[in-house]
C-alpha positions in Angstrom: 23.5 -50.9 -44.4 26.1 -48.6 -44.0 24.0 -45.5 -44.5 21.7 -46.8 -41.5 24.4 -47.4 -39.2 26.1 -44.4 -40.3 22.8 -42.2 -39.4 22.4 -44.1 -35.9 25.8 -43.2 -34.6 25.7 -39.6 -36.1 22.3 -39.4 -33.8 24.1 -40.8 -30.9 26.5 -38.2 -31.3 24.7 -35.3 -31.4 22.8 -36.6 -28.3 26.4 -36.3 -26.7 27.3 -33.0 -28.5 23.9 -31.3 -27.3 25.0 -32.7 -23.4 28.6 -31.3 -23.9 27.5 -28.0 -24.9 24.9 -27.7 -21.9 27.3 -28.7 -19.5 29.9 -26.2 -21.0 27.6 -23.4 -21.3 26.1 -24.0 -17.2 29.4 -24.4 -16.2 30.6 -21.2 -17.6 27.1 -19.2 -16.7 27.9 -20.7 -12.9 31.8 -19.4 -13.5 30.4 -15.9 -14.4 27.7 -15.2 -12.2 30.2 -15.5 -9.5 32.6 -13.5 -11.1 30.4 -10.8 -11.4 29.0 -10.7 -8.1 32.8 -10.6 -6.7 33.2 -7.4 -9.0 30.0 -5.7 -7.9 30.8 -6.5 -4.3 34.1 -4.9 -4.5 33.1 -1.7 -6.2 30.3 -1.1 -3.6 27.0 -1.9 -5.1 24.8 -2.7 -2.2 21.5 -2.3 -4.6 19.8 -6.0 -4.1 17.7 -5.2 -7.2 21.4 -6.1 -9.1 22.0 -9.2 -7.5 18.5 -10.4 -7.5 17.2 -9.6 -10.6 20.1 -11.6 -12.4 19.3 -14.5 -13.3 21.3 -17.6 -16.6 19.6 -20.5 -18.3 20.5 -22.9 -20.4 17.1 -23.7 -22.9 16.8 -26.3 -24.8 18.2 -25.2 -27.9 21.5 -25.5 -26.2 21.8 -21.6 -26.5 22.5 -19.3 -23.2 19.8 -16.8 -21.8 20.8 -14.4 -19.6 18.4 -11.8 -17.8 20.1 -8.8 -16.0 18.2 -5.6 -14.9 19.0 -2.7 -17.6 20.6 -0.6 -15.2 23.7 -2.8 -14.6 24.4 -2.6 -18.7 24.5 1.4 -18.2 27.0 1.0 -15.2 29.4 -0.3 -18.0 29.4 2.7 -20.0 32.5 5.3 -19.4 30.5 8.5 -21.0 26.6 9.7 -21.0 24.9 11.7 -23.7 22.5 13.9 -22.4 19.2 15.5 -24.4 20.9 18.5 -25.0 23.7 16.4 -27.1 26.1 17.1 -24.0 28.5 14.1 -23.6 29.7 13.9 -19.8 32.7 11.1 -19.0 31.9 9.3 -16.0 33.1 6.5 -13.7 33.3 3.5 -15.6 32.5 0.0 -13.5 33.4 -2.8 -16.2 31.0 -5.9 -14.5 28.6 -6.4 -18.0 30.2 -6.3 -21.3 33.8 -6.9 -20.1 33.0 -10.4 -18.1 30.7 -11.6 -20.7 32.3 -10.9 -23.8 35.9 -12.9 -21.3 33.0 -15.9 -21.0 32.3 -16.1 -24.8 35.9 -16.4 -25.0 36.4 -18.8 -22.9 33.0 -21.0 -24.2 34.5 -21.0 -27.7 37.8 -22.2 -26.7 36.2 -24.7 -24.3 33.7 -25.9 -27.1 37.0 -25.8 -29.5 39.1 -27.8 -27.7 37.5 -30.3 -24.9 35.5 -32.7 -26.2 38.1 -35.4 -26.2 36.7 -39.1 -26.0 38.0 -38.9 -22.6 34.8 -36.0 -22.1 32.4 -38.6 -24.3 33.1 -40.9 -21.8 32.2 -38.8 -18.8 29.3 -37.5 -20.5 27.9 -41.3 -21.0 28.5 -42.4 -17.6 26.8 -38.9 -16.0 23.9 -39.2 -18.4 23.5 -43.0 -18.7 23.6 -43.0 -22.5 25.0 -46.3 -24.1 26.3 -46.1 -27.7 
């Protein structure tokens, strides 16, 4: 009997560990969407194709999406190669690779250290899960 209750409350917990994770993962998406709107706004990009186009989901496979037009990913980059094999250095805006690589930073310490039975708690009271 052991080995059945053992496998119920291992279920139960990965029910709570998939929750945690989503909740981590669309709280740091909401955290960085915001963040990099700030930056755009302050550097001057009035294009509403960047802020519109942008867009984070959490699927169900508890990994992050995030869609982005391709032009905001070549606003990051400090020099240009051109077909000739010419490289030109030009103004480098850091709001892609720099905020995103600081939110999988943060997401691994969050994931690392948070989920305390004080956050199982919470999570079974928001989701009405009884163990």
């Amino acid at each position: 009997m052991d080995l059945l209750n053992k496998r119920d409350t291992t279920q139960d917990n990965d029910v709570l560990e998939k929750r945690f994770i989503g909740h981590i993962l669309k709280e740091e998406a909401e955290e960085l969407d915001n963040y990099q709107q700030s930056l755009m706004s302050s550097r001057g990009f009035t294009t509403s194709s960047l802020y519109n186009n942008r867009g984070f989901q959490v699927l169900e496979d508890h990994k992050l999406q995030y869609t982005h037009p391709q032009v905001l990913r070549f606003i990051d980059m400090k020099t240009r190669s051109s077909k000739s094999g010419q490289t030109t250095k030009k103004i480098a805006h850091p709001v892609h690779n720099k905020p995103i690589y600081g939110m999988i930073n943060n997401v691994l310490r969050r994931l690392q250290f948070e989920y305390t039975d004080k956050m199982k708690k919470m999570l079974l009271n928001d989701y009405n899960l009884h163990i």
